[in-house]
N, C-alpha and C positions, 0 to 999 in steps of 0.2 A: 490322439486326435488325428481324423483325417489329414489328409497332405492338404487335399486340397481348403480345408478349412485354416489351416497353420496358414497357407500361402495369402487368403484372404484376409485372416485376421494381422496377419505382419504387414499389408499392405494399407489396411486403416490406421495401425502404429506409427510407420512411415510419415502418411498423410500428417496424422497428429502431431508428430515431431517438429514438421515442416510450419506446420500453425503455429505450436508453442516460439520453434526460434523467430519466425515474423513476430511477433508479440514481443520477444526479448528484444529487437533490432527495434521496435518500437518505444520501443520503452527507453531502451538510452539513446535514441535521437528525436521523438518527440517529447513523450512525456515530462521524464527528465528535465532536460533543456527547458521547458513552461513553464515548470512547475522553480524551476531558482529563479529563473528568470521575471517570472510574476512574483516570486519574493522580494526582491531585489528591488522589484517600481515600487511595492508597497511599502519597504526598510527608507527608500527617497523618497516616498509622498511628503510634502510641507500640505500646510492646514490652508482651506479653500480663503480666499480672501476675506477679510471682518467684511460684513456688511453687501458685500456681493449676492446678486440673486444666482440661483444654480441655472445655466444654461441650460444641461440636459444632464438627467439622472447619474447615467455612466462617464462621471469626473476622475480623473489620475489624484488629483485632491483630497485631502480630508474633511469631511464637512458634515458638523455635527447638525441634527435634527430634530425635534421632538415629535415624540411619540407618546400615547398613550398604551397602558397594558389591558388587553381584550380579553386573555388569560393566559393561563401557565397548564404543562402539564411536566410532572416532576414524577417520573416513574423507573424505579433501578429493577433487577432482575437479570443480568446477564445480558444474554441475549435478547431479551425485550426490552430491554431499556428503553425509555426516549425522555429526553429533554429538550422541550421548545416552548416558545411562548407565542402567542399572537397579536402582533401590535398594528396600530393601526396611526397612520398619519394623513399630513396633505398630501404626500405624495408614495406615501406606502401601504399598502395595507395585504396584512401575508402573515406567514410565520418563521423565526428564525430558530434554528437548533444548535445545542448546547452539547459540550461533549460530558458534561457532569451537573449536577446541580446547583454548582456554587463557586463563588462567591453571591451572587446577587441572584439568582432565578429564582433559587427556595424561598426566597425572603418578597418574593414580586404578588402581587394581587390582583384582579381586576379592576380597573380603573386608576389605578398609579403611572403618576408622569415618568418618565424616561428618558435620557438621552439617548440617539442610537449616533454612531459613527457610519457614514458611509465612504466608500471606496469602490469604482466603479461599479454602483449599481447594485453592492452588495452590504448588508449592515455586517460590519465584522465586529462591533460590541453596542455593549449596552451600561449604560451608566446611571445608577441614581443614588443621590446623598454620598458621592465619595467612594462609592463604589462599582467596580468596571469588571464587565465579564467578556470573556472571546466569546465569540459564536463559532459554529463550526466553520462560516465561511473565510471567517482572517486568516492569508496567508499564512504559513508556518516553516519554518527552516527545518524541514526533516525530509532532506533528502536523501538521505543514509535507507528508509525503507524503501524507498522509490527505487536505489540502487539494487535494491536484497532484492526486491522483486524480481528483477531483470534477470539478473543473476542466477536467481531458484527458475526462472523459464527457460535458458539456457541452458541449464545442465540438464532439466527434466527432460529440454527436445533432445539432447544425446544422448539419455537412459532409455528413451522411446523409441528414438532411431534405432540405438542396440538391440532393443528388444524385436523391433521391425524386424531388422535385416538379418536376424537371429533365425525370424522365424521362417524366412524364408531359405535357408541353407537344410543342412542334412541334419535331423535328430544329433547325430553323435559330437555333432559342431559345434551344438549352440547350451548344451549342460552348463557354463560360465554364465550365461544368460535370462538364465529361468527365475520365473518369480522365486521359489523356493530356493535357489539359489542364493547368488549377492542379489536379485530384483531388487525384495523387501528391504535389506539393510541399506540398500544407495538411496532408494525414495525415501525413507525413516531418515539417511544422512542429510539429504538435501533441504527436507522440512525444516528437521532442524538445527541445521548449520543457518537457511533462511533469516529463522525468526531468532536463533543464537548469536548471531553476528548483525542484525542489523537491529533490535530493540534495543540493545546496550549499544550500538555507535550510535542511535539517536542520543537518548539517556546521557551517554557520554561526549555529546557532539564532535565527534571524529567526520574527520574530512570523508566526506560519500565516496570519494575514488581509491580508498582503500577497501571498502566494502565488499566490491565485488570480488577482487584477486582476495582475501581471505577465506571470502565464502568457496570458491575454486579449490583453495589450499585445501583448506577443510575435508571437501570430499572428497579430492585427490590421495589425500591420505589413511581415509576409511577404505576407499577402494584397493589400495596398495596393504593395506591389511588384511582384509578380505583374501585378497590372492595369496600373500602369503599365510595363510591361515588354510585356505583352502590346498594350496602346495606341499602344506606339514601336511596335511590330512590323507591325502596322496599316495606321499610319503612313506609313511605311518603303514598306510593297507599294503604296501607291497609286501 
């Protein structure tokens, strides 16, 4: 590859790098932080007052409503999934989405009564004859992926910067650095230490601030393999 092409392409890496870690710095000081924290008003909502008219939509309150059902659509396939229904009230009228089709959605029809719960402004389930489903919108305690997120953008911007500032040095410099190199096996480690370490601390409700120093360990430990693997190899040729 050209120099000068190496020098350009390490400089868009660079760049990227610098994105991915704003993103990570993001993500554990806003996201993060909203996302338990919007937990947390929802886990202390108490139920709106019996008999109270709703002031305005978006109440800290629980405040059930009726609704009727307009329809359903109940469709699985992976990636095309969707689950939503469209209901309609005095003061709603839209669709809510479902992360699955049941307990209650497959069982829902056109023109069936409903209860919906709202919670600022949002239906977070639906209820009828004793039966209650989450909608996508209810809060949920899984900040454990929230954490992995971060985490896996953080190490990406220091695999990128590597590769960056790799490219910008002498060919003979940057061989530790190359895709064909460790590249491939730190991106493959990161992916999946990502979703390895943080699907099972959801599952398993582990405290989200363990999360990320294991995901760190993780690939700390692949990379420390890697070199010594690649040091026998070395080795080896002499």
């Amino acid at each position: 590859m050209h120099t000068g092409v190496r020098r350009v392409l390490g400089l868009l890496m660079v760049v990227v790098s610098v994105a991915m870690a704003a993103g990570c710095v993001l993500v554990f000081t806003k996201w993060l932080p909203a996302d338990v924290a919007r937990y947390e008003d929802y886990r202390s909502a108490g139920r709106c007052p019996s008999g109270s008219a709703a002031q305005e939509w978006r109440e800290d309150c629980l405040r059930k409503v009726g609704l009727t059902v307009v329809d359903t659509v109940v469709r699985g396939g992976g990636k095309n999934s969707e689950y939503r229904a469209s209901v309609s009230g005095r003061r709603f009228h839209g669709e809510v989405a479902f992360g699955d089709p049941g307990p209650l959605l497959d069982t829902l029809q056109a023109g069936d009564r409903v209860v919906g719960t709202v919670w600022r402004g949002d239906i977070v389930a639906l209820t009828k004859d004793g039966l209650r489903q989450k909608t996508s919108d209810e809060p949920r305690d899984e900040p454990q992926m929230i954490a992995a997120a971060g985490a896996g953008l953080g190490l990406l911007a220091v695999l990128t910067l590597g590769f960056g500032t790799s490219r910008l040095l002498p060919l003979r410099r940057c061989a530790p650095l190359t895709w064909g190199g460790s590249g491939k096996w730190l991106f493959a480690a990161i992916l999946m230490a990502t979703f390895g370490v943080g699907l099972p601390a959801v599952w398993l409700g582990m405290a989200w601030q363990f999360v990320a120093p294991m995901i760190v360990a993780v690939v700390l430990g692949v990379a420390m393999l890697l070199r010594g693997l690649r040091g026998s190899a070395v080795a080896g040729a002499r």
